[in-house]
Each structure stands twice: as structure tokens, then as C-alpha cells.
DRENVOVO-234776 format. One record per residue: x, y, z of N, C-alpha, C in turn; residue in three letters. Coordinates in steps of 0.05 Angstrom, whole numbers, padded with zeros to 5 digits, always signed. Example, Ala and Ser with C-alpha at 12.3 -4.5 7.8 and 13.67 -1.06 7.14 Angstrom:
BEGIN
+00264-00114+00156+00246-00090+00156+00264-00066+00156Ala/+00257-00045+00142+00273-00021+00143+00258+00001+00157Ser/
! end
This chain:
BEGIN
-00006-02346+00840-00027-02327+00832-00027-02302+00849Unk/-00029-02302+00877-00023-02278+00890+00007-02257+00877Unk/+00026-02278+00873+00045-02250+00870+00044-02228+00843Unk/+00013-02244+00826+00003-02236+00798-00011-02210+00803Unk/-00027-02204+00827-00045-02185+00830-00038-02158+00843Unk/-00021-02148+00844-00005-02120+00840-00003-02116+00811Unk/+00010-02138+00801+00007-02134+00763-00016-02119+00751Unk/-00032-02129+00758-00064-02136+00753-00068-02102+00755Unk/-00064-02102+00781-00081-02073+00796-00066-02048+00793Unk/-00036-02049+00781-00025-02026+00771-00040-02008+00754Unk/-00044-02028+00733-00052-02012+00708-00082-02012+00703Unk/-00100-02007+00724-00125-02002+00727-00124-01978+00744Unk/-00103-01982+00767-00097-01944+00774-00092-01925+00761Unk/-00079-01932+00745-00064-01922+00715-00080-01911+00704Unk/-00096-01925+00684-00117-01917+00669-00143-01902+00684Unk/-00146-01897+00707-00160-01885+00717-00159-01851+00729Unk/-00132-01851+00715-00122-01822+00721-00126-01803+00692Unk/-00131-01823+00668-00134-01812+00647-00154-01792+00636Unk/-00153-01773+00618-00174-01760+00610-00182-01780+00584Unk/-00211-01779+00582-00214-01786+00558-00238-01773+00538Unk/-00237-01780+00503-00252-01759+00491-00268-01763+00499Unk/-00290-01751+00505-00314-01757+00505-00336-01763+00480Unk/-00348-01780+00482-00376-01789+00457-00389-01761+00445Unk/-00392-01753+00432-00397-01733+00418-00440-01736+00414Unk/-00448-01731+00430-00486-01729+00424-00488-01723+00398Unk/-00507-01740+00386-00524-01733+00360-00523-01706+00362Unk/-00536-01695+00377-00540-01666+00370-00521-01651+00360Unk/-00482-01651+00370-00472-01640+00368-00466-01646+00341Unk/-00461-01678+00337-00460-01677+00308-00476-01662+00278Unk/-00497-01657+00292-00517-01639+00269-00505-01618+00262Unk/-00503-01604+00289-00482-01581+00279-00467-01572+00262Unk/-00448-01595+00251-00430-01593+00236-00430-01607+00206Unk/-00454-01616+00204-00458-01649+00191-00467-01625+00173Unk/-00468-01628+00143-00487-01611+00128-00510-01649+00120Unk/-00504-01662+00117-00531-01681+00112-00543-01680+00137Unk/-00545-01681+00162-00559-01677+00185-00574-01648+00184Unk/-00561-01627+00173-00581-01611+00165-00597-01612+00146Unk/-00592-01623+00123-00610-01628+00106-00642-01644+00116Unk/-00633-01665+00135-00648-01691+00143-00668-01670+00157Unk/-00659-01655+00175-00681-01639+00201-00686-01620+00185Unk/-00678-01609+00163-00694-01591+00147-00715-01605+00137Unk/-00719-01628+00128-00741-01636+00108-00756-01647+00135Unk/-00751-01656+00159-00768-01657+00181-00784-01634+00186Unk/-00782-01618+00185-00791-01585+00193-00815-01586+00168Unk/-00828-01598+00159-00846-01602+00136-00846-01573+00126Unk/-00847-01573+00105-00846-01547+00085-00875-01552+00068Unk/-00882-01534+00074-00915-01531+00049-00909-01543+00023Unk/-00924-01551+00004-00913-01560-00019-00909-01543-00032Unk/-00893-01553-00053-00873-01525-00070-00896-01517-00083Unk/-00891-01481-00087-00912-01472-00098-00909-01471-00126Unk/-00936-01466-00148-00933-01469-00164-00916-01447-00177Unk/-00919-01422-00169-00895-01408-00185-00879-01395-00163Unk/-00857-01387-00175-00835-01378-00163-00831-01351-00151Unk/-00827-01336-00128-00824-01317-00127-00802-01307-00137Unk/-00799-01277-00133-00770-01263-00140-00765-01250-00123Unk/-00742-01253-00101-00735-01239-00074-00706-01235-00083Unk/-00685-01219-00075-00665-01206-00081-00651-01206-00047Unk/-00630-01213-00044-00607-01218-00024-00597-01192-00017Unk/-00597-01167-00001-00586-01148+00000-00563-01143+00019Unk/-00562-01129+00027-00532-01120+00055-00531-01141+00074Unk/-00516-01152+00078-00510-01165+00106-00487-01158+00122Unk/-00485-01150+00141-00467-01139+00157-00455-01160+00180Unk/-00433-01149+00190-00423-01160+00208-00423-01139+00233Unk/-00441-01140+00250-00455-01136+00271-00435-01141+00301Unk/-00417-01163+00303-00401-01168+00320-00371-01157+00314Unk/-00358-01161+00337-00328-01152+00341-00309-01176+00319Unk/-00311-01198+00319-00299-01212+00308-00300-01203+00280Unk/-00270-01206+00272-00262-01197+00246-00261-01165+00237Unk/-00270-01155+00248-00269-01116+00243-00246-01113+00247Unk/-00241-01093+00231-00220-01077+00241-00219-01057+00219Unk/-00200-01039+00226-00205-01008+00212-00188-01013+00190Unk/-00175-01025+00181-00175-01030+00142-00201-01044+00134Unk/-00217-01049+00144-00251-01067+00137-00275-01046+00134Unk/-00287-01045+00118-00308-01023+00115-00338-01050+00108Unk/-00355-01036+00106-00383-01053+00104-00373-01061+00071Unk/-00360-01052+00055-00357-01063+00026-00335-01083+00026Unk/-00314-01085+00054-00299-01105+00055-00302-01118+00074Unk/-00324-01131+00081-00341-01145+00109-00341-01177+00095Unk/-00320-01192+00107-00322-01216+00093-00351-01236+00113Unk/-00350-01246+00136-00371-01249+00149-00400-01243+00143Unk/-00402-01221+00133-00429-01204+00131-00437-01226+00097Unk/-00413-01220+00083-00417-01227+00058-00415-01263+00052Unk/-00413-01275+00076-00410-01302+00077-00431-01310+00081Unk/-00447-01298+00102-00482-01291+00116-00496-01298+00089Unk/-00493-01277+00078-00514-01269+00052-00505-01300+00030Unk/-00479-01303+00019-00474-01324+00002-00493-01344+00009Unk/-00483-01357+00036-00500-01383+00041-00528-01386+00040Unk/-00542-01370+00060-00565-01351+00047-00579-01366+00014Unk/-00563-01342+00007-00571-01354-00035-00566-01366-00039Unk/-00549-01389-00037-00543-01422-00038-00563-01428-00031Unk/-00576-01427-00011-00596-01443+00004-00621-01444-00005Unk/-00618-01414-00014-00652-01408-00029-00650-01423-00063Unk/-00634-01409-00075-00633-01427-00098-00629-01454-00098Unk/-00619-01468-00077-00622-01496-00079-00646-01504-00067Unk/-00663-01491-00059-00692-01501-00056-00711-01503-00073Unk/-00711-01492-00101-00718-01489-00129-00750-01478-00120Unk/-00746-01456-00105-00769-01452-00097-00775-01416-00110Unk/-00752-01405-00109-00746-01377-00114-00734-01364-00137Unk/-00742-01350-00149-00716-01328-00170-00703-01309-00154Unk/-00678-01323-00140-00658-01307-00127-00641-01278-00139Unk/-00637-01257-00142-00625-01239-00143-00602-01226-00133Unk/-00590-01216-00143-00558-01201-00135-00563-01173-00130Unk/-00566-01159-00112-00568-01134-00099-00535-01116-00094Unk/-00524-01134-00065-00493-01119-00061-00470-01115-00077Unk/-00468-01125-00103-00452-01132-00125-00460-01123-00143Unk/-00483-01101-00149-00496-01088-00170-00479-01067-00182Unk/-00469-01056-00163-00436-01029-00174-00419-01044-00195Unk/-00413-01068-00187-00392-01101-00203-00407-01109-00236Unk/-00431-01107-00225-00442-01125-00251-00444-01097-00270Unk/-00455-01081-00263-00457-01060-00283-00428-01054-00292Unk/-00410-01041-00284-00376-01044-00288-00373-01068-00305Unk/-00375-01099-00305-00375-01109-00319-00393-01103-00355Unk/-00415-01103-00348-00435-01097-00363-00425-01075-00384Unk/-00409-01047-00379-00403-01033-00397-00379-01033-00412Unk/-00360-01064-00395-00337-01073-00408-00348-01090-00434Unk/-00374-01104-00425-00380-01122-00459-00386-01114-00465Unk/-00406-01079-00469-00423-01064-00482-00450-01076-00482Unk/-00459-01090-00456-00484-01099-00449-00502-01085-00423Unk/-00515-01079-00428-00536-01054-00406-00542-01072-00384Unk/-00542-01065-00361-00548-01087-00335-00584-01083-00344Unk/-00591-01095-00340-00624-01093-00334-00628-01103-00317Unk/-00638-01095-00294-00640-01101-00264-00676-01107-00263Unk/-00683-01132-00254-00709-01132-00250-00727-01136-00219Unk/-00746-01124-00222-00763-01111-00196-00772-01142-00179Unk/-00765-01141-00152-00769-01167-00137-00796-01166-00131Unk/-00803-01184-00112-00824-01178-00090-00818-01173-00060Unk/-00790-01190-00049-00780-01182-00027-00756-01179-00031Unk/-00739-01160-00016-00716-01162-00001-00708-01167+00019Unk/-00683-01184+00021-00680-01201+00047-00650-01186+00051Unk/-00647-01177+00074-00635-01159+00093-00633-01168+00123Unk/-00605-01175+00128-00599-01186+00155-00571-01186+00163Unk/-00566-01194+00189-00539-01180+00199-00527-01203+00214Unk/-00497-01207+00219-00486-01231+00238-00484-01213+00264Unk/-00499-01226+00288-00502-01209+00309-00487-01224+00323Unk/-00483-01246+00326-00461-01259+00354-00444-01274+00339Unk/-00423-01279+00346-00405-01296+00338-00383-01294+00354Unk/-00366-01324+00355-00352-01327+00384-00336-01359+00384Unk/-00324-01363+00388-00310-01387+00390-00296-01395+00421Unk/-00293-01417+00429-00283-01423+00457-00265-01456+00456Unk/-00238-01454+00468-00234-01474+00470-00224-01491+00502Unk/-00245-01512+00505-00240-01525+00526-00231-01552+00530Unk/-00219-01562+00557-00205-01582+00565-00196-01606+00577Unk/-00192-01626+00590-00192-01638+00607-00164-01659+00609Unk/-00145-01650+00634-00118-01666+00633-00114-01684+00653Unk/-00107-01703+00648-00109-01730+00664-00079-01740+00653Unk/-00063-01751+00677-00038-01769+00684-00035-01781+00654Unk/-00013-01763+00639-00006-01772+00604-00030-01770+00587Unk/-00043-01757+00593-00076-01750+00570-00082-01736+00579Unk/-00097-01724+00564-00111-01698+00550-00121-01697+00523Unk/-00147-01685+00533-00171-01677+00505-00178-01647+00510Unk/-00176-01636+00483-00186-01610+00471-00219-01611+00456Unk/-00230-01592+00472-00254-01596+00450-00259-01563+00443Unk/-00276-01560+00422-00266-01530+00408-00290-01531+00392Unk/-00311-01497+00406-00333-01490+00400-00335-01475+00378Unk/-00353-01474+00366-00360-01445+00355-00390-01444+00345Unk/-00399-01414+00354-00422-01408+00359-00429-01384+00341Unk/-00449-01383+00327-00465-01362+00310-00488-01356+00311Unk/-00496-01327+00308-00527-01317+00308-00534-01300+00287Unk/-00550-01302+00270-00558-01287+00245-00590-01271+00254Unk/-00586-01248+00246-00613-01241+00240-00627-01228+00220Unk/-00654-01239+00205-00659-01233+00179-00689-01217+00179Unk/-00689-01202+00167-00702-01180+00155-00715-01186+00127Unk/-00747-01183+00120-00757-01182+00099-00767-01152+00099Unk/-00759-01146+00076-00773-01117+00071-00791-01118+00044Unk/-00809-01104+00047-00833-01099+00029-00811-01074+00005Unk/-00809-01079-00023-00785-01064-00037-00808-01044-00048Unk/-00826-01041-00045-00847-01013-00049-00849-00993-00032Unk/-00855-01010+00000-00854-00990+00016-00821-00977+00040Unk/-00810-01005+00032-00790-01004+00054-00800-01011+00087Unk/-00825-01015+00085-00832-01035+00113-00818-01066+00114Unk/-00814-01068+00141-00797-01087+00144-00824-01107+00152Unk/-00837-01122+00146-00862-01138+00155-00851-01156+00171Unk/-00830-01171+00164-00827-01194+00183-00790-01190+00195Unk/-00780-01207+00211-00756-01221+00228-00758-01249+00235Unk/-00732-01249+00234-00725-01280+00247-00700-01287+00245Unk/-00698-01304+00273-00664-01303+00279-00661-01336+00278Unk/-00633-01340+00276-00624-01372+00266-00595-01369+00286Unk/-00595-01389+00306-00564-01397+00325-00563-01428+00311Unk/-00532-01422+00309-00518-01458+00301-00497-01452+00321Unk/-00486-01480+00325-00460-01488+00335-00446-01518+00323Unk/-00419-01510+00322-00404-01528+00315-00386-01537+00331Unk/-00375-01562+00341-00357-01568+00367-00340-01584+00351Unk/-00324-01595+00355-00296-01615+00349-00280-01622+00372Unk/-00276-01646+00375-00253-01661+00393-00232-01668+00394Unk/-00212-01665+00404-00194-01692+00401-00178-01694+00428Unk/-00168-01705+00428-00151-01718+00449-00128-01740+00445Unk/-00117-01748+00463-00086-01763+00466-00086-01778+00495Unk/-00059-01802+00486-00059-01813+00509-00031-01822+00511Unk/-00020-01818+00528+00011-01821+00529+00024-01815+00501Unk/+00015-01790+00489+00037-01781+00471+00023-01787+00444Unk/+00003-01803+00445-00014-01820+00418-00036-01805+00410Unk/-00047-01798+00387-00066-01778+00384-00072-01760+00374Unk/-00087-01741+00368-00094-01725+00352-00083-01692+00363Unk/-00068-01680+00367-00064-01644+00370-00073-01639+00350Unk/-00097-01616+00359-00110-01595+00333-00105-01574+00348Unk/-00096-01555+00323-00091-01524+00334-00122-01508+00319Unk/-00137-01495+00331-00162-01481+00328-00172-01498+00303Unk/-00198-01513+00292-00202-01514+00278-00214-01492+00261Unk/-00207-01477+00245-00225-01452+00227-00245-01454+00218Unk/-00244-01480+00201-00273-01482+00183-00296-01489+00206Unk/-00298-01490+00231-00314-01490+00257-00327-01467+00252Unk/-00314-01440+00244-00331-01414+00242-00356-01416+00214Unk/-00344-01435+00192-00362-01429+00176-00385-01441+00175Unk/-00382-01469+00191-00398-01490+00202-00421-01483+00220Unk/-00413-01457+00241-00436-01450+00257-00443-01433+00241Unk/-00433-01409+00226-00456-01392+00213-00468-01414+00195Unk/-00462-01429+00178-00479-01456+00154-00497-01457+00178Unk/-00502-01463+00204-00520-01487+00215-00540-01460+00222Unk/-00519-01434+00235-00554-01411+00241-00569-01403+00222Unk/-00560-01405+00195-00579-01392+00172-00594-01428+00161Unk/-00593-01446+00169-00602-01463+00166-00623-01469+00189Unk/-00622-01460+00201-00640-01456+00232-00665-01446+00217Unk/-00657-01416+00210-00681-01408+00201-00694-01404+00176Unk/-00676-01422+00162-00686-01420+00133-00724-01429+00125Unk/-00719-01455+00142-00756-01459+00128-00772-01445+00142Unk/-00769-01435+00167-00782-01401+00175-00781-01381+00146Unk/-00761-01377+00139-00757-01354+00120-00777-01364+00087Unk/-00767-01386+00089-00782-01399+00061-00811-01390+00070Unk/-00824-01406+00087-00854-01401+00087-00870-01376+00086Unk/-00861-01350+00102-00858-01322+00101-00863-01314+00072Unk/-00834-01324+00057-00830-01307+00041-00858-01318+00015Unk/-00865-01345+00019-00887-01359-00006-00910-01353+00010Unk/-00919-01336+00023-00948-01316+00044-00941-01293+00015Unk/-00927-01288+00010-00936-01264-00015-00945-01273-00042Unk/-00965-01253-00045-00985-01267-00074-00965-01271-00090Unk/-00967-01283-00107-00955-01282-00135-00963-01264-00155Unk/-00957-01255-00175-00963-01241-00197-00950-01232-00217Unk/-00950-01221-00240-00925-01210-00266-00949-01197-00278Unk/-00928-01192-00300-00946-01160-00309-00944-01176-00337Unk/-00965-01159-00350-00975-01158-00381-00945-01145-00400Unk/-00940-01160-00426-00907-01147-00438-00934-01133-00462Unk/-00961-01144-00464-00965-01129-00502-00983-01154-00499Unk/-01010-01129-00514-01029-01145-00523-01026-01138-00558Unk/-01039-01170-00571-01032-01160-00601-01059-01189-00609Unk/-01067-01179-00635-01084-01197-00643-01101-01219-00628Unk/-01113-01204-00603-01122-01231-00587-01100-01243-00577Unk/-01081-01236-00570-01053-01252-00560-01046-01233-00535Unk/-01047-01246-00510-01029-01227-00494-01001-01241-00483Unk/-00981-01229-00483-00957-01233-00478-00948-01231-00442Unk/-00941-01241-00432-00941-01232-00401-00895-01243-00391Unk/-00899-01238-00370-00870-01237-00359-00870-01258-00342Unk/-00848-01276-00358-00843-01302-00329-00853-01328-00368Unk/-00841-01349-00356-00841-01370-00374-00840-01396-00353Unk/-00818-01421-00370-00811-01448-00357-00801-01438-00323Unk/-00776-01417-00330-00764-01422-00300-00779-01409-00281Unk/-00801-01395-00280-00820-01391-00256-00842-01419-00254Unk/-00838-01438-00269-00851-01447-00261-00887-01440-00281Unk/-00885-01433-00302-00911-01430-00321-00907-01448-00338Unk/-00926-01462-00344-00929-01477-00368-00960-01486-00386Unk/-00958-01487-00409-00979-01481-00422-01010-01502-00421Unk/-01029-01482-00415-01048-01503-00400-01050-01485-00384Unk/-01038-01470-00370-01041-01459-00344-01067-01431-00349Unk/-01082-01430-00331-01105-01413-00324-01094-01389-00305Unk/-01102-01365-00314-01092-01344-00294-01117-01313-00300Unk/-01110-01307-00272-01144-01278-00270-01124-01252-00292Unk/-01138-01239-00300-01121-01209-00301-01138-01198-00298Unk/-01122-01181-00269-01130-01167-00258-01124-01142-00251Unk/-01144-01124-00257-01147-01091-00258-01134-01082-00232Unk/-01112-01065-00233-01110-01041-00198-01124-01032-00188Unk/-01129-01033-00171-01148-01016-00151-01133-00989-00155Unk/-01145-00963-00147-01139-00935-00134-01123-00936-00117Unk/-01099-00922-00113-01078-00921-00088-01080-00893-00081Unk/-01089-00901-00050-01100-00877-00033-01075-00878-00006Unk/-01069-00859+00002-01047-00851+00027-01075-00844+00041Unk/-01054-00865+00068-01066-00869+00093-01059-00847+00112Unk/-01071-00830+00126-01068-00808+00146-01059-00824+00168Unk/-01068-00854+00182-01065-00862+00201-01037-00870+00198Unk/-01024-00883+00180-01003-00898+00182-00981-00886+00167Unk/-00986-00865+00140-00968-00853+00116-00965-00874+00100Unk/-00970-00894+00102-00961-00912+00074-00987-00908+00045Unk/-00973-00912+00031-00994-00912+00008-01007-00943+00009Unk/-01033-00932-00003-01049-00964+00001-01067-00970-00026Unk/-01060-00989-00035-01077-01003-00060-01103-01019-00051Unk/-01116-00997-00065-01151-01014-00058-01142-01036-00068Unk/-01159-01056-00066-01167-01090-00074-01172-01081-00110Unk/-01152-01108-00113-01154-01103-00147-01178-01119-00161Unk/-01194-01120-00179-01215-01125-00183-01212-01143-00213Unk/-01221-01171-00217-01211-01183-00230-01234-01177-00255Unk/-01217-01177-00277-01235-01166-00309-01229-01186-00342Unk/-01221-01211-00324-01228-01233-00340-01206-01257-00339Unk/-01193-01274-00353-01180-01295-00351-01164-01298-00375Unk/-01145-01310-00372-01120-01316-00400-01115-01351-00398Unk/-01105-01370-00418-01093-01387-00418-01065-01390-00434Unk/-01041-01409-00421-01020-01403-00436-01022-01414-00450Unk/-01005-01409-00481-01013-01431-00493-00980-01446-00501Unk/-00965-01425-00506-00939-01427-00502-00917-01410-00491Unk/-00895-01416-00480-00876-01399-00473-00855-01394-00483Unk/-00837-01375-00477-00809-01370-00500-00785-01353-00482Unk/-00769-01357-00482-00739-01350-00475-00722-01366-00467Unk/-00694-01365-00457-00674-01379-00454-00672-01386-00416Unk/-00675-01364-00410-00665-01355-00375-00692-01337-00367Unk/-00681-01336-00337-00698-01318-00322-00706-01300-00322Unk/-00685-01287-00347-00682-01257-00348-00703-01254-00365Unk/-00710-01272-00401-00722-01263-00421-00735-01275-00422Unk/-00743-01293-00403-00770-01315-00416-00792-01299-00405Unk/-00813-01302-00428-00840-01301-00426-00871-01320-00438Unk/-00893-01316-00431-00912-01330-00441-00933-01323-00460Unk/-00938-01329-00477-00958-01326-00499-00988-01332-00483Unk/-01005-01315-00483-01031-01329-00474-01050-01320-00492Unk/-01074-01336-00491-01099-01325-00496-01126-01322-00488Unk/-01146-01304-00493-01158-01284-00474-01181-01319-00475Unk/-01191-01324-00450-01224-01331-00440-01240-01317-00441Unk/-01231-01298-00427-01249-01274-00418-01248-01254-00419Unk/-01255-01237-00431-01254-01207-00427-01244-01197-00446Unk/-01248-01169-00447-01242-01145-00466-01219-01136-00457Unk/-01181-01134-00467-01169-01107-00459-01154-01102-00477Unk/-01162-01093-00502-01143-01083-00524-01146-01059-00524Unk/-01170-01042-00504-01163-01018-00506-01154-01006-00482Unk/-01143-01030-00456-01142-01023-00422-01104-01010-00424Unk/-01110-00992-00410-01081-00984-00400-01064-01011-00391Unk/-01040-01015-00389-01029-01040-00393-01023-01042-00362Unk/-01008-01009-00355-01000-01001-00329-01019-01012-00310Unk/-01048-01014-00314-01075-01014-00300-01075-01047-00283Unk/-01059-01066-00311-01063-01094-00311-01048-01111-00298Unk/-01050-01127-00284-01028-01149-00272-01042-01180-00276Unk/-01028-01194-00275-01036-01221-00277-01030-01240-00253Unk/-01050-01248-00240-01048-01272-00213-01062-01298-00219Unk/-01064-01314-00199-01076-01341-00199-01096-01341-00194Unk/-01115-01348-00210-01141-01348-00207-01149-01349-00172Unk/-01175-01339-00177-01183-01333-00137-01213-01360-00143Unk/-01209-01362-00160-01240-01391-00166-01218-01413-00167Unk/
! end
């Protein structure tokens, strides 16, 4: 038995000269996981979905950092900037919370539009969302031990987003979103995994920073009233804008409500809408179109007189009773 224990004790020297991968923390895995973001998104409790939908529109996103520029690249050939914004509208439209819009691609659709002999009709949001990729960066690090070695390989993103008011061009709110994505691997006498840079690491940390701050952005953006406008009053019938896919359906109770006076402020320059003053009630009774674009609702009057009210005068919200 003694001449067994040099045997023994070689190959515990051995293996102690090794590098090895390291266990990867929950946390890091979120990073990269898109169901781990899903999971801590619906942890972040979100208000309950509201009853109707806003209409916010996706505008410029820029690429703000050194990575990827270069002087054949202009802000209309900014792939990064435009990766920002994509995921972005993925994110919002898969929350079925919003009527998302196409802003940077409006030169495209119209060009299209006069190839089928179809007119773009572009319709009026309530916000525009405007934001930039401000950091971005990747790093790869190491550890080499007697026939092993592990690579592990970062990448880091920072977004920052902008809501603008599309009446005044005030920017009311901000908010910024950092992700990171890491990957491992390693080897051991020759056995093992060599990765040369992983890439899709870059798209993984921007996915995780605009996921950072998305239910920030959601909550923000459902703080603005709701409302649509009057299409035609006719026989005791008023017609209004918005149907199924905002979210109306028949049964539903709603104020119409008169504009206030818009008076410019000496203190600040912005123009300002007195408090609008409500001048009776509608119910739907049915709705009609295909899409976002043409659906509307049939209602009829509860309350009030306006077959002889300026139409311009009129808007329609959710009852304040």
C-alpha cells in the first residue's frame, strides 16, 4: 500500500494547477435568457392593462457610441440605432397594451404607397418615443492553468429613451435601461469548447437594456389620458375613431367633451388648453372596420345636444364619474 501513494498524490497536484469554468450566477444567466426576462418583467408588477390603447409612434434612434460608425454610415445607415428602436416595438406591441407606429421608415412606406397607387395616411399619436444607444462595449477575459484554460466574454449596453409630447415637442419624461450578456467556456488538456467572440452577445445586451426599462416606459407612457375624436354626427348617431383593436366595445360609456380656450403662456411659451368641460355622454352600440387604421364606433347620444357643435370643438374620453 505505501508504494500506491505517490500514485495517489500525482494526480491531485495535477489537477490543482488547472483553470476551471466557473458556475455562471443566476444573475448572469438573466442576461442572456430572454424567458428570465420575461419572468422579472412580470415581477416588476405592471398596473392592469388599461382599458384602451394608446397610440405612441417609435422615432430616431441613434447610435451615440464609437462602436460600429464609420464614415460610409450616416444616421439613415445606423444599424445599432435601428436595432434599439426594432426591439423597442417588438416589445411594445407584444405587450398588447399600445397602437405602435412607424415614424423612421415613413420616406419607405410612402415610396411604396405611390408604387400601388395607395396614399400613406399617417395617423396623429399621443407620444413619441425617441432614444439613443449611449454605451456599448464588449471585453474578453481569462484564466490559464497547467493544460487549461477558460474564456469568458462580456458584453455590455446602455440605452436612453425619450418621451416627447408630439404637440409641443417637450420632452416630459427619460429613462435609461443597462443589460449585460457574459458566455463561457473553457478546456482541459486539449478537451473543450474554443469560442472565437461570441456576436449575438451584442444583441443580447442591447435585448436585456431596453428590457430594463421597458415597464418604466409602459407605465409613463398609460399616465396619458386617453381620448379620439368625433368622425360625424348623423341622425342621433355619432361616429367616433378607434373600434375592437383599441380596445372599445359596445356597451361601453364615454364623456364628450368640449375644448377648453388655448391661451400662450408668457411664463413658459408653450400654448396651454384650459380644462375641457364635459357636455354630455355617448354609448357604443356597435363598431366597424378591419385594422387599426379604419376601424371605428357607432355610438349613441345619453346626453346632450351636438348636432349643431363644431366637431373640431369635440373630443371623446372616459367618463370622470
Amino acid at each position: 500500500m505505501k508504494k500506491l501513494l505517490p500514485i495517489i498524490t500525482v494526480p491531485l497536484v495535477f489537477l490543482s494547477g488547472c483553470a476551471t469554468v466557473e458556475k455562471q450566477p443566476e444573475a448572469v444567466e438573466s442576461s442572456v435568457s430572454r424567458e428570465a426576462q420575461m419572468e422579472a418583467q412580470k415581477q416588476q408588477a405592471l398596473p392592469a392593462k388599461p382599458k384602451f390603447k394608446r397610440k405612441v409612434a417609435i422615432g430616431r434612434f441613434s447610435n451615440e457610441t464609437r462602436y460600429g460608425r464609420s464614415l460610409l454610415r450616416d444616421d439613415e445607415n445606423d444599424p445599432l440605432g435601428k436595432q434599439v428602436s426594432d426591439i423597442l416595438a417588438g416589445r411594445l406591441v407584444e405587450s398588447d397594451r399600445f397602437l405602435v407606429f412607424e415614424r423612421p421608415d415613413i420616406n419607405k412606406l410612402k415610396a411604396e404607397g405611390e408604387l400601388s397607387g395607395e396614399k400613406l395616411d399617417l395617423i396623429g399619436v399621443d407620444t413619441m418615443i425617441l432614444g439613443s444607444l449611449t454605451e456599448f462595449g464588449h471585453s474578453t477575459t481569462g484564466k490559464k492553468g497547467f493544460m487549461s484554460s477558460t474564456k469568458k466574454q462580456t458584453a455590455e449596453a446602455s440605452v436612453e429613451l425619450r418621451l416627447v409630447d408630439v404637440k409641443t415637442g417637450h420632452v416630459f419624461f427619460t429613462a435609461k435601461g443597462t443589460g449585460t450578456a457574459t458566455v463561457e467556456a473553457g478546456e482541459i488538456a486539449g478537451y473543450g469548447s474554443k469560442a472565437n467572440y461570441d456576436a449575438t452577445l451584442n444583441d443580447k445586451a442591447i435585448d436585456a437594456a431596453v428590457s430594463e426599462v421597458l415597464n418604466t416606459l409602459i407605465r409613463k407612457l398609460e399616465e396619458r389620458a386617453w381620448r379620439t375624436d368625433i368622425l360625424k354626427i348623423d341622425s342621433g348617431k355619432i361616429f367616433i375613431s378607434g373600434g375592437t383593436h383599441q380596445g372599445i366595445k359596445p356597451g361601453e360609456v364615454f364623456a364628450v367633451m368640449s375644448r377648453g380656450d388655448e391661451v400662450k403662456s408668457q411664463q413658459s411659451g408653450f400654448g396651454i388648453e384650459l380644462p375641457a368641460t364635459q357636455v354630455g355622454k355617448i354609448e357604443v352600440v356597435s363598431t366597424f372596420g378591419t385594422s387599426e387604421s379604419n376601424e371605428g364606433s357607432i355610438t349613441k347620444i345619453l346626453e346632450g345636444n351636438f348636432a349643431e357643435s363644431d366637431l373640431s370643438k369635440l373630443f371623446v374620453a372616459e367618463p370622470t364619474e
